[in-house]
C-alpha positions in Angstrom: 7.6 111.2 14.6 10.2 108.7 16.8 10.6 110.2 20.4 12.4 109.0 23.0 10.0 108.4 26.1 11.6 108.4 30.0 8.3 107.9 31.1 6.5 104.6 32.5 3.8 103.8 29.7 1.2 101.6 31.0 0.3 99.4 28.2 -4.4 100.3 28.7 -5.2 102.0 25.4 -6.0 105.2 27.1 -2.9 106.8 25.4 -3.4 109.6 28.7 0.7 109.8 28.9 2.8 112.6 28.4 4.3 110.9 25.7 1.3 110.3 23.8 0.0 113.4 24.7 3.2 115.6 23.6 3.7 113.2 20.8 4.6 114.6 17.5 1.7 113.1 15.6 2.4 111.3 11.7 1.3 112.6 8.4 -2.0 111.4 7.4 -2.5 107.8 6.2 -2.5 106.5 2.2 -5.6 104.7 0.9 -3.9 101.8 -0.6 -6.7 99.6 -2.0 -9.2 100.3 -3.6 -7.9 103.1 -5.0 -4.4 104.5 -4.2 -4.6 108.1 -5.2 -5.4 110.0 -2.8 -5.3 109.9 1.3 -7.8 107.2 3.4 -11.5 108.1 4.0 -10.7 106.9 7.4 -8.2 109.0 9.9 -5.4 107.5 11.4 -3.4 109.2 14.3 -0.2 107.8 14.9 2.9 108.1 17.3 5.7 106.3 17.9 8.1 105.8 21.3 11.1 103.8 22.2 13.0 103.6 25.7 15.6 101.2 26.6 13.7 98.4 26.1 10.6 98.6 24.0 9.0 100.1 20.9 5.8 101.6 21.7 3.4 102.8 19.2 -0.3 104.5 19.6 -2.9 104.6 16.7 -6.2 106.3 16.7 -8.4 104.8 15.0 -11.5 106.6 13.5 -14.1 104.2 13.1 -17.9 104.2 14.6 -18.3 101.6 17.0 -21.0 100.0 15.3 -19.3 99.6 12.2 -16.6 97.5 13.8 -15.9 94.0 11.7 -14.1 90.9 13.8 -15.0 88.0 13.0 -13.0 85.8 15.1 -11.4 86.6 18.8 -8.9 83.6 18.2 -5.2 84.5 18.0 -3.8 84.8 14.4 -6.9 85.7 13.2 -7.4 85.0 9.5 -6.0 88.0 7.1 -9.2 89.6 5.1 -11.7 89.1 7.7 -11.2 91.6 10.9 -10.9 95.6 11.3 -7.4 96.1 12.4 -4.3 98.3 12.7 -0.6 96.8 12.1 2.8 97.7 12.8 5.7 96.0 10.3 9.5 96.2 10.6 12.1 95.0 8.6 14.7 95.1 11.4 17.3 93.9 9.5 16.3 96.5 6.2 16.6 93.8 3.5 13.2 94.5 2.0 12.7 90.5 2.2 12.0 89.7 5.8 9.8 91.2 8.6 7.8 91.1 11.5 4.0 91.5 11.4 2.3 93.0 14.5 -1.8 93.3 14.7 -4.3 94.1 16.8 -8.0 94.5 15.8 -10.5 96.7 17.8 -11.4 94.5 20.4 -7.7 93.9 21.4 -6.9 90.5 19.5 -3.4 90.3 18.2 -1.6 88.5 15.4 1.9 88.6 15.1 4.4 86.7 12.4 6.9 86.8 10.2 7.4 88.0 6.3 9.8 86.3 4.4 10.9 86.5 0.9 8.6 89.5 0.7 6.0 87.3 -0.7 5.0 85.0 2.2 3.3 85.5 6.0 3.4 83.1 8.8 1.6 83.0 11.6 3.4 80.1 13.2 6.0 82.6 14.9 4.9 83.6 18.4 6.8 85.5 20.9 5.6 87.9 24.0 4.8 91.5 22.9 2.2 94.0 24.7 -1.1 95.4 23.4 -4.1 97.0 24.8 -7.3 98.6 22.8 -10.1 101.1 24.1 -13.4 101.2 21.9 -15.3 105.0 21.8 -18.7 105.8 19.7 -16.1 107.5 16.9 -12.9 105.8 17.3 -10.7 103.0 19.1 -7.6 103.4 20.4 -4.4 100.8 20.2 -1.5 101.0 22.7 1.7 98.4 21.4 5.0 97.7 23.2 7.2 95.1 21.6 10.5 94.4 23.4 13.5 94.7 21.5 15.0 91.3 22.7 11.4 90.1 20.4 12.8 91.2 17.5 16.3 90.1 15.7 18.1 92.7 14.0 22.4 94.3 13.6 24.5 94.9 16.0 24.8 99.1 16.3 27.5 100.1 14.4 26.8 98.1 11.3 24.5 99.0 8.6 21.5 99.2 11.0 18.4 101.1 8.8 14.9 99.3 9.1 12.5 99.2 7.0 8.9 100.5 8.6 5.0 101.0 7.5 2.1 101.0 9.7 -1.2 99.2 8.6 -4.8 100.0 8.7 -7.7 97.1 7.4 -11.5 99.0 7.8 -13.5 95.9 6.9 -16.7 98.7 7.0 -16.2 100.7 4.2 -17.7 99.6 1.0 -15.2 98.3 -0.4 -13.2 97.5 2.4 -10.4 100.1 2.6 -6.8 99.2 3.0 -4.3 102.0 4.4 -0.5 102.7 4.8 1.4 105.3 6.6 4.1 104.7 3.9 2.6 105.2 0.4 2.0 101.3 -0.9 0.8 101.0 -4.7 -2.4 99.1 -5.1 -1.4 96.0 -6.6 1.7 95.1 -4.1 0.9 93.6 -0.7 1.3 94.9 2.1 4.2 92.4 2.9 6.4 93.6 0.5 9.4 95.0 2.7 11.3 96.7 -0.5 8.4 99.7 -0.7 8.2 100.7 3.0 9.9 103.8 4.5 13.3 103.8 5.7 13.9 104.4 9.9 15.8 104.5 12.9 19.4 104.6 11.1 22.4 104.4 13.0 21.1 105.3 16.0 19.6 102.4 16.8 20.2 100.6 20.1 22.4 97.8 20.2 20.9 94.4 19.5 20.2 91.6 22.8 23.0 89.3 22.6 21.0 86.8 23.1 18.9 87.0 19.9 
């Protein structure tokens, strides 16, 4: 599902690059919560880049426009109340620490950091890149986050991260969570420990100046 990009990506939400379009797409999303026996109700597409510089990932969310549920366009958005679709990375693969990234359909984000596996703060901010587009069936998220964001090992070292991808649809009845790696239903979603495994050593070498 990772793919190297040498392409420009324009960070609109139109997902109309080559990369997106040639884009190995991910395996269908868990439901986490209510239930988590079975795949979501609600389709996610997914695909991940990364160039030189950035991490990009695309989502398309399937979701009728109508149905969307923000309640607030502020920054850090309260958790529980807003449609939205995450990406998390344990850059350093300690299943403790991580950083949040979020985005809910009308293109608000909320970034911060996990810690201890057990708590989320939103007083972290740093500059990362995000654009939505909202259609009658579905909306569409467009992420870049810089690597010199993030903190993470030198290459060479023991350089694994840990990775899952995050979907709140405040719409369905109960609300549905879902995870593109399997989460039981009584962990949160901030628990590092039970997310996939990614990048390995060939990660790129980490910004001295982080």
């Amino acid at each position: 599902m990772l793919k190297r990009t040498q392409e420009s990506i324009k960070i609109d939400g139109n997902l109309d690059e080559l990369t997106w379009r040639n884009a190995p797409k991910s395996s269908p999303f868990w439901q986490s919560s209510p239930f988590d026996t079975a795949y979501t109700h609600v389709k996610t597409e997914l695909a991940v880049a990364f160039d030189e510089s950035n991490l990009y990932v695309s989502a398309k969310c399937f979701q009728k426009k109508e149905a969307y549920v923000v309640q607030s366009l502020k920054r850090d958005f309260g958790p529980g109340t807003t449609d939205l679709f995450a990406v998390l990375l344990d850059t350093y693969g300690d299943g403790q620490n991580a950083f949040s990234f979020s985005v809910s359909p009308l293109g608000v984000q909320r970034e911060g950091l996990i810690v201890n596996g057990n708590e989320f703060s939103t007083d972290w901010d740093n500059r990362w890149f995000s654009a939505t587009q909202n259609f009658d069936e579905f909306y569409t998220v467009e992420i870049a986050i810089p690597f010199k964001t993030l903190r993470y090992r030198p290459a060479g070292e023991n350089n694994e991260w840990g990775v899952n991808f995050l979907r709140f649809d405040q719409s369905q009845n109960p609300a549905e969570r879902s995870t593109w790696a399997f989460l039981p239903r009584f962990q949160m979603a901030i628990m590092p420990l039970l997310w996939a495994n990614w990048f390995g050593k060939r990660r790129r070498r980490s910004p001295k100046r982080i």
